[in-house]
Structures are given as structure tokens and as C-alpha cells.
N, C-alpha and C positions, 0 to 999 in steps of 0.2 A: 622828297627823297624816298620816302613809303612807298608811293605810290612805285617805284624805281623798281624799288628792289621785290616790293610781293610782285610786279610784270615779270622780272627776271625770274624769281621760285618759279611762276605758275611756268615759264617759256623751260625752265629744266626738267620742273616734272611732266608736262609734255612731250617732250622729248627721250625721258621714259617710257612713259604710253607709247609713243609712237615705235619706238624699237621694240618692245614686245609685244605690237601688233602684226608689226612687219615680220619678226622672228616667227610667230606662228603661220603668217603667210609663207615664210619662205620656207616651212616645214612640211605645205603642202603643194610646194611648186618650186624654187630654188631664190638663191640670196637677189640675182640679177633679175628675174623674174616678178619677185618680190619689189625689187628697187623699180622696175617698168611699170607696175600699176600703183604703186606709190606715186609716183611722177606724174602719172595718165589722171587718177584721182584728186592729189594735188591741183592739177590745171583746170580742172571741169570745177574745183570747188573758190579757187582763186577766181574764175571769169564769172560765175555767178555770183562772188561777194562783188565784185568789182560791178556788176549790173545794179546792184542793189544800193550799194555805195555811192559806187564814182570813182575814179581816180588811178585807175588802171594805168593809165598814158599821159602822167600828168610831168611828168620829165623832160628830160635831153637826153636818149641814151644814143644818140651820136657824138656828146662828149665825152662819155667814158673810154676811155684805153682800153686796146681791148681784151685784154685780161682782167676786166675788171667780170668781163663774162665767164670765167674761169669757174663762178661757183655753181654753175649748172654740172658739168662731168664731175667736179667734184663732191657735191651735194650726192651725185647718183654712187659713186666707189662708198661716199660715208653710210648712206644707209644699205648698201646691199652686206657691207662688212659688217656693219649691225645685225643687222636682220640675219647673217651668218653664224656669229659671234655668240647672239643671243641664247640659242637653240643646243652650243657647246657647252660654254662657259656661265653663262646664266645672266635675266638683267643684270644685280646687283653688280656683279663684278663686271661684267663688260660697260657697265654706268660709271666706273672708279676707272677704269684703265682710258675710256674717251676721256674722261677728266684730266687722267694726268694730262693726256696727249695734249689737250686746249692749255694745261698751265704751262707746256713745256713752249709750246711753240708758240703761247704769249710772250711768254717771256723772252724766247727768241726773239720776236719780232719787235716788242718793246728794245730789246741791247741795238738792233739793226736798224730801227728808225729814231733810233736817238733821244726816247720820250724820258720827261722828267720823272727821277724816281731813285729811290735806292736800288742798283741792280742786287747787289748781295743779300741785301734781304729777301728780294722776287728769288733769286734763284736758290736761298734758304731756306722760303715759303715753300717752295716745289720739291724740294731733297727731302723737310718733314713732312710733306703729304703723300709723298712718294713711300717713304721707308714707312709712314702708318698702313696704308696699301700694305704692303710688304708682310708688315706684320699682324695685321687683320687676316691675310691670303693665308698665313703661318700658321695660326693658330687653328683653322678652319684642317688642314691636313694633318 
């Protein structure tokens, strides 16, 4: 479970890095511009782990539905909105508001597919992380 959860840290603080790298790209070229050689770079650095590796096409992706391809255009709106975001609002805070949004629409999607759990509590968890947000942004003006 260690092992779980520092993957998970290291994939969040990555995902930091990566918005304020892209926010400084998109400072010198624009947020969609920005998200196109994110993408472009992405793929030249996936097909050569994947040489090096193996395992590129080790699937069925003619059984997936096909919205399961859905996270390509949407992968490219999340980081050009980042890389946008970044350069106005600042990491920090654009790092707290993507959070909320991932707690909200878990939790959505947890009530919609019916997964085992307290919903009141989830959706209590997301109200106190929300209004700390709130009041962290308050204090700050």
C-alpha cells in the first residue's frame, strides 16, 4: 500500500511540474499551442519508452466502447486550461481548484455508479476541502 500511495504523490506532484511547464510554454506561444506540443512531445516520448520497454500494443482496444477514447480531446481542453490558468491564477491555486474539480466529479461519479461507500461523508469531505480552499483564497486578499 506504500508503495500505492508515494506512485500516487510522485503522479500529483508531476502533474504540478507539468502545469508549470506548460503555463510557461503557453506564456510564450498560447494555452492550445501549448496543449499541441505537450501532446506532439508526449508521443515521441511514449513510443520510444514503448521501444525500449515493450508493451505499447499489448491490449484489445477494439473492445473498448468508444468513449472510452474520449480521454484524448479531453486530456488536451485539461492541459491547455492549465497551462492557461497557470500564468493568471498561479500553480498553487490552479493545483487546489483542479482538486476540487477531480473531488467533485469523483464523487459524482461514485453517487452515479453506485460504488460502495458513505456518500455523506464524500460529499462532506469535498464541502470541508472546498470551504478550506475558500478560506485559504480569503485570507490571501
Amino acid at each position: 500500500m506504500i508503495g500505492f500511495a508515494a506512485l500516487a504523490l510522485l503522479a500529483g506532484m508531476l502533474v504540478s511540474l507539468s502545469r508549470q511547464i506548460n503555463g510557461r510554454l503557453a506564456l510564450s506561444t498560447s494555452a492550445w499551442e501549448s496543449s499541441f506540443w505537450n501532446h506532439i512531445v508526449g508521443l515521441g516520448f511514449i513510443t520510444l519508452a514503448a521501444l525500449v520497454f515493450g508493451g505499447l500494443f499489448a491490449g484489445a482496444p477494439q473492445d473498448a466502447p468508444w468513449w472510452a477514447y474520449l480521454g484524448g480531446p479531453v486530456g488536451v481542453v485539461f492541459i491547455a486550461a492549465g497551462s492557461w490558468l497557470i500564468a493568471r491564477i498561479g500553480a498553487a491555486q490552479t493545483a487546489l481548484l483542479i482538486i476540487a474539480g477531480q473531488m467533485i466529479s469523483g464523487v459524482v461519479i461514485d453517487i452515479i455508479m453506485g460504488t460502495a461507500g458513505n456518500t455523506w461523508a464524500r460529499v462532506t469531505g469535498v464541502t470541508l476541502i472546498l470551504a478550506g480552499m475558500w478560506v485559504a483564497r480569503s485570507a490571501r486578499d
